[in-house]
Every structure is written in structure tokens, then in C-alpha cells.
MDTraj code that builds the backbone (N, CA, C; nanometers):
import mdtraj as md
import numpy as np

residues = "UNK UNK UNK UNK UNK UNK UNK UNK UNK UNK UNK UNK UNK UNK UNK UNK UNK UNK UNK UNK UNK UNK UNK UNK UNK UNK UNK UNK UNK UNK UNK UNK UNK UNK UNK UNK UNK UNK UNK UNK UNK UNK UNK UNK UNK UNK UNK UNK UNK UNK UNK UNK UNK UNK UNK UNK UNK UNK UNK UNK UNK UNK UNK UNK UNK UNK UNK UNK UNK UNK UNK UNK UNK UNK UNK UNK UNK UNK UNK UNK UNK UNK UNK UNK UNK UNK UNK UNK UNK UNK UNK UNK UNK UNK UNK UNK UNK UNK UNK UNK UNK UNK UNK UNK UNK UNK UNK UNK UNK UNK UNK UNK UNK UNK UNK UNK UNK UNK UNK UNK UNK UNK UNK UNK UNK UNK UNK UNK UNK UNK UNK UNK".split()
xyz = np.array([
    [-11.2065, -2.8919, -2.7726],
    [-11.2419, -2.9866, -2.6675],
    [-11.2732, -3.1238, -2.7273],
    [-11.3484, -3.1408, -2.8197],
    [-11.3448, -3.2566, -2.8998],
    [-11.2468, -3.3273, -2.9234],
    [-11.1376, -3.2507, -2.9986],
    [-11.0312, -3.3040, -3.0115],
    [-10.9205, -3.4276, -2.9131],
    [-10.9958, -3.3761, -2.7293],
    [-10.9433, -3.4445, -2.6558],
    [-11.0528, -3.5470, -2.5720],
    [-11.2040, -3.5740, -2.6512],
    [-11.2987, -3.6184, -2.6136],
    [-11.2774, -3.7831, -2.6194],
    [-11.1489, -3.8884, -2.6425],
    [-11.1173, -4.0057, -2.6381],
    [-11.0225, -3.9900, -2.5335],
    [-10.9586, -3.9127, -2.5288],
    [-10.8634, -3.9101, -2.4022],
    [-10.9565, -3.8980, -2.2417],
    [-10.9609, -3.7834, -2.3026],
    [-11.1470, -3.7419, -2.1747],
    [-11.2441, -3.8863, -2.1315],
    [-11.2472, -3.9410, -2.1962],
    [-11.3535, -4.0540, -2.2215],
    [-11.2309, -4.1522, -2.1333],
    [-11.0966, -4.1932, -2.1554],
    [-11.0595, -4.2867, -2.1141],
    [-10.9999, -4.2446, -2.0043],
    [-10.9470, -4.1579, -1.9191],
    [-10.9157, -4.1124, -1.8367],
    [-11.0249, -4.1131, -1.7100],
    [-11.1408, -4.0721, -1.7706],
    [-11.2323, -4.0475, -1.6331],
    [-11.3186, -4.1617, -1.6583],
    [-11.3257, -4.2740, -1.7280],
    [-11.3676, -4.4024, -1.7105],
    [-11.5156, -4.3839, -1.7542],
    [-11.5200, -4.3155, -1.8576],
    [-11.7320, -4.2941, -1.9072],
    [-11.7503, -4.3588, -2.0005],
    [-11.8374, -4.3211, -2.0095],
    [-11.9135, -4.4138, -2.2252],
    [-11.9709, -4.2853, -2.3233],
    [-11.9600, -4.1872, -2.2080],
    [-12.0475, -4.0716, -2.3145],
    [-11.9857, -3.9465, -2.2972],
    [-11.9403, -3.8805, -2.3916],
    [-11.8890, -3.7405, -2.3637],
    [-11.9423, -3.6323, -2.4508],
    [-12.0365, -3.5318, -2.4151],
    [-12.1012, -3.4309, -2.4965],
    [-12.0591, -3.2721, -2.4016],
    [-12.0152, -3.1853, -2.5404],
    [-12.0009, -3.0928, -2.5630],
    [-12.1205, -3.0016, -2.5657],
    [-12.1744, -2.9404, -2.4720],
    [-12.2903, -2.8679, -2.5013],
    [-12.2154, -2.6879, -2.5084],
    [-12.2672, -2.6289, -2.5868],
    [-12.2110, -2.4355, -2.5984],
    [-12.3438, -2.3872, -2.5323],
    [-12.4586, -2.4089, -2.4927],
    [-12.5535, -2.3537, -2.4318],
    [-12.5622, -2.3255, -2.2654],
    [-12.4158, -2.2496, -2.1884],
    [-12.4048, -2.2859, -2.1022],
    [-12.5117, -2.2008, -2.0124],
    [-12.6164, -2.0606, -2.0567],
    [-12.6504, -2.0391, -1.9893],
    [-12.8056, -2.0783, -1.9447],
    [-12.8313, -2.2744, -1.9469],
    [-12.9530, -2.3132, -1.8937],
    [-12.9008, -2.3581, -1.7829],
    [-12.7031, -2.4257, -1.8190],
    [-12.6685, -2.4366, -1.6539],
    [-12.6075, -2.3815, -1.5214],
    [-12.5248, -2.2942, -1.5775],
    [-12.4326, -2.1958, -1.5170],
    [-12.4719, -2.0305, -1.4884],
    [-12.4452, -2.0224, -1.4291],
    [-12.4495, -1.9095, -1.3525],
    [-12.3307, -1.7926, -1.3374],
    [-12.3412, -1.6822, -1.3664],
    [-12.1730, -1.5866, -1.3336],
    [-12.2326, -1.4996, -1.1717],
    [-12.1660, -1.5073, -1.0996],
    [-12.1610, -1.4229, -0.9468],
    [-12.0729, -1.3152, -0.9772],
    [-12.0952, -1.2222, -0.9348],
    [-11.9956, -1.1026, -0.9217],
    [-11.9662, -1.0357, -0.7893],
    [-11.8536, -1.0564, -0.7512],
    [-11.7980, -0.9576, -0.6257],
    [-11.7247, -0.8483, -0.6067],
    [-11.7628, -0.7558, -0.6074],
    [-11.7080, -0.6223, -0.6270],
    [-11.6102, -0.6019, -0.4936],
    [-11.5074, -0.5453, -0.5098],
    [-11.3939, -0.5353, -0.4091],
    [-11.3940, -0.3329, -0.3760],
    [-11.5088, -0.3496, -0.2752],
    [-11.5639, -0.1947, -0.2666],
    [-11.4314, -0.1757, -0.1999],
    [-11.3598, -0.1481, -0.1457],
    [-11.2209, -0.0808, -0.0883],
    [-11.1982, -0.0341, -0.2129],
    [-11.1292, -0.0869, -0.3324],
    [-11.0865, -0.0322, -0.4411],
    [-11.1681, 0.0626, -0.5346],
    [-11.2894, -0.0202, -0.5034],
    [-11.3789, 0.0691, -0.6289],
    [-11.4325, 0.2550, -0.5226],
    [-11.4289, 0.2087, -0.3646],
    [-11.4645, 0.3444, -0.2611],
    [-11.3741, 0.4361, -0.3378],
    [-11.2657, 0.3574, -0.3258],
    [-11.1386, 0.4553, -0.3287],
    [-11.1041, 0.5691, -0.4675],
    [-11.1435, 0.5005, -0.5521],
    [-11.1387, 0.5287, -0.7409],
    [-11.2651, 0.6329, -0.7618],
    [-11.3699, 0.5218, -0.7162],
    [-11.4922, 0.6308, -0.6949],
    [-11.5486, 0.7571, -0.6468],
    [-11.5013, 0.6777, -0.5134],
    [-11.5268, 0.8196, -0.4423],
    [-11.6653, 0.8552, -0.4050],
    [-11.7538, 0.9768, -0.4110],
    [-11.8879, 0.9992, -0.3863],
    [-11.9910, 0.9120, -0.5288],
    [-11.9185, 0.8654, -0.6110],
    [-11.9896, 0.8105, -0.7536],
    [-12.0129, 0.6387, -0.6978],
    [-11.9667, 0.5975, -0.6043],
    [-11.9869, 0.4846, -0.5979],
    [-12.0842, 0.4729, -0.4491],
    [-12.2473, 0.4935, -0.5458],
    [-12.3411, 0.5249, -0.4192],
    [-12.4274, 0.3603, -0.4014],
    [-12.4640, 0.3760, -0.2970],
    [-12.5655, 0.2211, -0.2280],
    [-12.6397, 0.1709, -0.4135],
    [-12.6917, 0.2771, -0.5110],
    [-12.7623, 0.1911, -0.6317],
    [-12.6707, 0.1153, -0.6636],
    [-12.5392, 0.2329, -0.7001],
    [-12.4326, 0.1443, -0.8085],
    [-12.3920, 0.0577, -0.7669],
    [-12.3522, 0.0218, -0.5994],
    [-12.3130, -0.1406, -0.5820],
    [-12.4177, -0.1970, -0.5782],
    [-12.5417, -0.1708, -0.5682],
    [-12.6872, -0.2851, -0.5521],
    [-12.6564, -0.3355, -0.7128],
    [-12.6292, -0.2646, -0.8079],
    [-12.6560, -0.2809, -0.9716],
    [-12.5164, -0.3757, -0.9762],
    [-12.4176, -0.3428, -0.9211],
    [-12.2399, -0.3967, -0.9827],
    [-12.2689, -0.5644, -0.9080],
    [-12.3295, -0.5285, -0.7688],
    [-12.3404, -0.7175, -0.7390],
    [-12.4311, -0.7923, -0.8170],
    [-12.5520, -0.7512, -0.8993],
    [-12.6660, -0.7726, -0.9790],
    [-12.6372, -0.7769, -1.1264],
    [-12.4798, -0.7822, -1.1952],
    [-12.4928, -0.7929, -1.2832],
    [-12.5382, -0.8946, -1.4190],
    [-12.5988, -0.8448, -1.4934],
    [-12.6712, -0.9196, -1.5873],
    [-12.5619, -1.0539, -1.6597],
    [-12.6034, -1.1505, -1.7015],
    [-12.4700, -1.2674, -1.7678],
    [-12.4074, -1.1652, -1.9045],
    [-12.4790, -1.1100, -2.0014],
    [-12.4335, -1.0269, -2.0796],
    [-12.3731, -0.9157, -2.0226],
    [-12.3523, -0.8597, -1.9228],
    [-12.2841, -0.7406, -1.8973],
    [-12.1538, -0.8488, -1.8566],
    [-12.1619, -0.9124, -1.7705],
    [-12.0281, -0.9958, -1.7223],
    [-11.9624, -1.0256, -1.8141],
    [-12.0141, -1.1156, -1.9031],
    [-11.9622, -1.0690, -2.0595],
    [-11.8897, -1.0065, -2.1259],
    [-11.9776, -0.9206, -2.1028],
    [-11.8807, -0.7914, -2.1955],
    [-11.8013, -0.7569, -2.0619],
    [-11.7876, -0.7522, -1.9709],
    [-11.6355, -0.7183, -1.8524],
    [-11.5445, -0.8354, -1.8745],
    [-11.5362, -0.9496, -1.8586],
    [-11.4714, -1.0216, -1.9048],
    [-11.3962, -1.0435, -2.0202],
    [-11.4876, -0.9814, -2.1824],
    [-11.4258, -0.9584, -2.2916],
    [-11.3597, -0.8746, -2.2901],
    [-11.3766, -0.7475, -2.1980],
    [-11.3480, -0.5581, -2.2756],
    [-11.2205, -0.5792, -2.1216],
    [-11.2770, -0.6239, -2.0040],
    [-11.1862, -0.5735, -1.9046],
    [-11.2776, -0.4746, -1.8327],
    [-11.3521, -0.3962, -1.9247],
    [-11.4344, -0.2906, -1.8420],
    [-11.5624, -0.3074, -1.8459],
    [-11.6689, -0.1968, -1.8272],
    [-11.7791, -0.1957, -1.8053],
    [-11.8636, -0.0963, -1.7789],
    [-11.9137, -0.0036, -1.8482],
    [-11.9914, 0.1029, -1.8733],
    [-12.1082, 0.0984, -1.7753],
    [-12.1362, 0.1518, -1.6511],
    [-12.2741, 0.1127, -1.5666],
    [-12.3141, 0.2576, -1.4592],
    [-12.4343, 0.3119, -1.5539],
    [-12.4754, 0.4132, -1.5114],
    [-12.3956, 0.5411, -1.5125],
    [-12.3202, 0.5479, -1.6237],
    [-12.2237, 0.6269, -1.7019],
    [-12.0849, 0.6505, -1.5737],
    [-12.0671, 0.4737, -1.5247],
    [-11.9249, 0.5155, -1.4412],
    [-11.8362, 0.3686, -1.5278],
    [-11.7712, 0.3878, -1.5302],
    [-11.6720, 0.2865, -1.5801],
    [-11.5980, 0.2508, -1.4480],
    [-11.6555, 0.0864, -1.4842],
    [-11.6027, -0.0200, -1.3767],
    [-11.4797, -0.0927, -1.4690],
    [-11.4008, -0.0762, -1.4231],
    [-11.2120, -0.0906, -1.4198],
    [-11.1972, -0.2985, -1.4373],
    [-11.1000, -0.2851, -1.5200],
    [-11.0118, -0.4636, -1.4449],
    [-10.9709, -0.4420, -1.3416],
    [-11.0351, -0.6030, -1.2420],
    [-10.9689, -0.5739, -1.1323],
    [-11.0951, -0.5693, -0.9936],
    [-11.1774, -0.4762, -1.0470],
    [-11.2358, -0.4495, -0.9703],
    [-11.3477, -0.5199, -0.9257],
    [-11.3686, -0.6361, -1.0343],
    [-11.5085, -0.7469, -0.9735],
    [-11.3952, -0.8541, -0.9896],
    [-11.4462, -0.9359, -0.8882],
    [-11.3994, -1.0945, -0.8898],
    [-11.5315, -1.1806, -0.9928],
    [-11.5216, -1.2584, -1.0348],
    [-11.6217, -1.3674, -1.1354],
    [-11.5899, -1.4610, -1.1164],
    [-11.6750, -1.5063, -1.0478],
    [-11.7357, -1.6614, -1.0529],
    [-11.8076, -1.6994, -1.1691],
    [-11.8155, -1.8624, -1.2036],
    [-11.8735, -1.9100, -1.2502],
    [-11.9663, -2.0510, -1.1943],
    [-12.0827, -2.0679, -1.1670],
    [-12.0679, -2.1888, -1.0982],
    [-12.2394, -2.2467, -1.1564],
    [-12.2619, -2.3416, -1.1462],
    [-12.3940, -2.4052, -1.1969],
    [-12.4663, -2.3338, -1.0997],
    [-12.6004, -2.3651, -1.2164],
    [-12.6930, -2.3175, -1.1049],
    [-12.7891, -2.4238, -1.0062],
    [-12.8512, -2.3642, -0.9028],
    [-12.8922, -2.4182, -0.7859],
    [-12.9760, -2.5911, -0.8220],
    [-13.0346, -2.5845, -0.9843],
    [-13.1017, -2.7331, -0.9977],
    [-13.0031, -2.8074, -1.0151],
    [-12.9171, -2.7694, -1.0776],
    [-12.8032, -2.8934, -1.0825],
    [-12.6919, -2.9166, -0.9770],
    [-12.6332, -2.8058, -0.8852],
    [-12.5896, -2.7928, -0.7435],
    [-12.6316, -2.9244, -0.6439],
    [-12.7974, -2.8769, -0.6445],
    [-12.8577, -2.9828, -0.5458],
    [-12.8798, -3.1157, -0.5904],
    [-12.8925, -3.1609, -0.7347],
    [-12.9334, -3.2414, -0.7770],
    [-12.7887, -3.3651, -0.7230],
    [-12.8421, -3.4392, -0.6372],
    [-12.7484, -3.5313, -0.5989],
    [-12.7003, -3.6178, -0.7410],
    [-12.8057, -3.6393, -0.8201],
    [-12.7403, -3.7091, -0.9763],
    [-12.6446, -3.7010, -1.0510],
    [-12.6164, -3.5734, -1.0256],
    [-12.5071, -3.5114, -1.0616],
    [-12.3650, -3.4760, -1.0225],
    [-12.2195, -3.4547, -1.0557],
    [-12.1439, -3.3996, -1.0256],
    [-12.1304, -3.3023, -1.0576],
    [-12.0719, -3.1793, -1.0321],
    [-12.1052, -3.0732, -1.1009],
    [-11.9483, -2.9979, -1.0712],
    [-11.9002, -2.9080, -1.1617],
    [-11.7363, -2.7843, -1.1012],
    [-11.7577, -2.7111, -1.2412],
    [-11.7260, -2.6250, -1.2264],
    [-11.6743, -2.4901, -1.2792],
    [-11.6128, -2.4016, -1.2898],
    [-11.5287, -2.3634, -1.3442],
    [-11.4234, -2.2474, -1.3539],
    [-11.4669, -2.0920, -1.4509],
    [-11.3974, -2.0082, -1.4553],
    [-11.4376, -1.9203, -1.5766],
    [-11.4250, -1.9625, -1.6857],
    [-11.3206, -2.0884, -1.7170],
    [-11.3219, -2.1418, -1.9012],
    [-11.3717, -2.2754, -1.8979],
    [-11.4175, -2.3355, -1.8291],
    [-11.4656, -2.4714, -1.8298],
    [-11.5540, -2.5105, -1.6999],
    [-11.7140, -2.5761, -1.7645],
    [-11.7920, -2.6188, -1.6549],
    [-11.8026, -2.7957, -1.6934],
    [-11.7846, -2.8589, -1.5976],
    [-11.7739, -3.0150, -1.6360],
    [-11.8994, -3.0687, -1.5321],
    [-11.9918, -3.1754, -1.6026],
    [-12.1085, -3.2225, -1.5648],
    [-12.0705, -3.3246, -1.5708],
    [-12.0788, -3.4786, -1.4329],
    [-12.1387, -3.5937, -1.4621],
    [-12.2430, -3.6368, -1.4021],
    [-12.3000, -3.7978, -1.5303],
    [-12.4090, -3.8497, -1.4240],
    [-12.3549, -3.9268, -1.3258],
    [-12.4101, -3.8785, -1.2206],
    [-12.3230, -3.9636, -1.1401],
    [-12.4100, -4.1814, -1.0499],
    [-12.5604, -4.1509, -1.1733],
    [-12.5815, -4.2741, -1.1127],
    [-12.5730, -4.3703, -1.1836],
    [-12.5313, -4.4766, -1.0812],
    [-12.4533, -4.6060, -1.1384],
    [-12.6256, -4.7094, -1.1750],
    [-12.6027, -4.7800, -1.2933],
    [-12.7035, -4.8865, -1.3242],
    [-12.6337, -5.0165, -1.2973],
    [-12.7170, -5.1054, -1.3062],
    [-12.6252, -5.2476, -1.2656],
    [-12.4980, -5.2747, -1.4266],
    [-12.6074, -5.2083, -1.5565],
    [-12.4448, -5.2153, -1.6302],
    [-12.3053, -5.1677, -1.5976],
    [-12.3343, -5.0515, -1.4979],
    [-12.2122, -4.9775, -1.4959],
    [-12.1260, -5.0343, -1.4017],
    [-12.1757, -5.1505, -1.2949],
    [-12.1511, -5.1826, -1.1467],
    [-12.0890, -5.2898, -1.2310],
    [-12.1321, -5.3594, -1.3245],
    [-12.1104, -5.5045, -1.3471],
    [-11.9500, -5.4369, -1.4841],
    [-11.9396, -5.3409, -1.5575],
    [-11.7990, -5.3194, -1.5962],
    [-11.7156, -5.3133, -1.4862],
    [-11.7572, -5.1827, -1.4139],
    [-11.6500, -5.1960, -1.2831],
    [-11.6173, -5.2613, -1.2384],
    [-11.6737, -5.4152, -1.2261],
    [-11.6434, -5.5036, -1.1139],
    [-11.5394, -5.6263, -1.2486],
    [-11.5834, -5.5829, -1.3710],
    [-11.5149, -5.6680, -1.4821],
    [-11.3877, -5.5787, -1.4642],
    [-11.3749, -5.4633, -1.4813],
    [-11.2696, -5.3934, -1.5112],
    [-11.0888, -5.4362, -1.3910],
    [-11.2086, -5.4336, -1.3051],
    [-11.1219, -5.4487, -1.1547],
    [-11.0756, -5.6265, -1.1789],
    [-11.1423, -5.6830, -1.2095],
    [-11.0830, -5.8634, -1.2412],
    [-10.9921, -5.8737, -1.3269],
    [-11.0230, -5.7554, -1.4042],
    [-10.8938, -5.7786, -1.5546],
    [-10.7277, -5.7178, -1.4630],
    [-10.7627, -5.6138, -1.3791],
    [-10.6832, -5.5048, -1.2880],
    [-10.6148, -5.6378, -1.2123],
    [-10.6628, -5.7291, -1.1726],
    [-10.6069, -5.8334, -1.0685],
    [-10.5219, -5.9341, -1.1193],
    [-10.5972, -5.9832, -1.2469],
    [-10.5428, -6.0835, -1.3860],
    [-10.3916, -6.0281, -1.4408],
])
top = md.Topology()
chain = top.add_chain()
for i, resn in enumerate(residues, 1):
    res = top.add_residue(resn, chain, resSeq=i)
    for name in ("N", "CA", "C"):
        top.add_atom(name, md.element.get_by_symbol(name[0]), res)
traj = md.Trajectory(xyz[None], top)
């Protein structure tokens, strides 16, 4: 990602571009289990705990389903396929109007989104040079 952090930088018009790997102070993984498939596979093994536990999964178990494909939970093996994963920030940075915020499963992108009079006064230089 570095590697494309001048391109990044001139494309989306910033001054600052940081790489943080600590994504879980901002992001969040959701899990949706697609009970038709898992009823069906399961059968009587897929009781009211095991989906209370499969929608509740921990960021390290998602993890490891995402790495392995599977998922060892309460000695039933949950299949590829069978959870959908989200990834999405969590609720302080969501609401935080300061912010922009998106996420995918391989990439979460943060900006600030408030303008100071330096930033108003490039834009308005940038746009004169745009006219020139």
C-alpha cells in the first residue's frame, strides 16, 4: 500500500496518507449466517445456542473462517459459504461526522473530512490555476 501512497495522495487531493495495521480499535467484522443452508447440512445440530454463538462471532474466530474457510464451533464445523462477512468501522467513527469512513473485507479507508481555512484557501488556489 505504501508503494501507491503518492499516487493515493494525488488522486484524492490530501497532504497526509498513513497506513495504520491496528485495524481492530476501528473496524468491526459482522457475521450473517445463511440458516437455509446451514438448517439444511445441519439438521437437528444446528440448535437456537449454535446460531446465537455463529451470529456472535469473536474477530479471532472470523479470522480464522476467513483464513481456513472453516470453523470449528461447539464441535460442529461451519463450512465456506455459509457466513456472509462484513467488515465495517465501528459505531465512534460511523457517527463521527469528522470523518469519512468505507470498508471492504481487504481494505478500510478513513478521511478527515474537516476543512481549515488552509485547506479552503488551496482549493480555491487550485481551482484559479484549473481556470488559468
Amino acid at each position: 500500500m505504501t508503494s501507491l501512497q503518492s499516487y493515493i495522495k494525488d488522486e484524492l487531493n490530501c497532504l497526509n496518507f498513513e497506513v495504520i495495521t491496528n485495524e481492530e480499535d476501528y473496524v468491526v467484522y459482522k457475521t450473517d449466517p445463511d440458516h437455509k443452508e446451514m438448517g439444511q447440512a445441519l439438521k437437528k445440530a444446528y440448535t437456537k445456542q449454535l446460531k446465537e454463538k455463529v451470529g456472535n462471532l469473536s474477530r479471532e474466530q472470523v479470522l480464522e473462517y476467513l483464513k481456513n474457510g472453516t470453523l470449528m464451533l461447539e464441535g460442529v464445523e461451519i463450512k465456506a459459504g455459509w457466513l456472509k462477512i462484513t467488515k465495517e468501522f465501528n459505531d465512534k467513527y460511523k457517527a463521527d461526522t469528522k470523518y469519512g469512513v468505507d470498508s471492504n473485507l481487504e481494505n478500510s479507508v478513513m478521511l478527515d473530512m474537516v476543512k481549515d481555512d488552509k485547506l479552503i484557501m488551496m482549493g480555491v488556489s487550485r481551482e484559479i490555476v484549473n481556470k488559468v
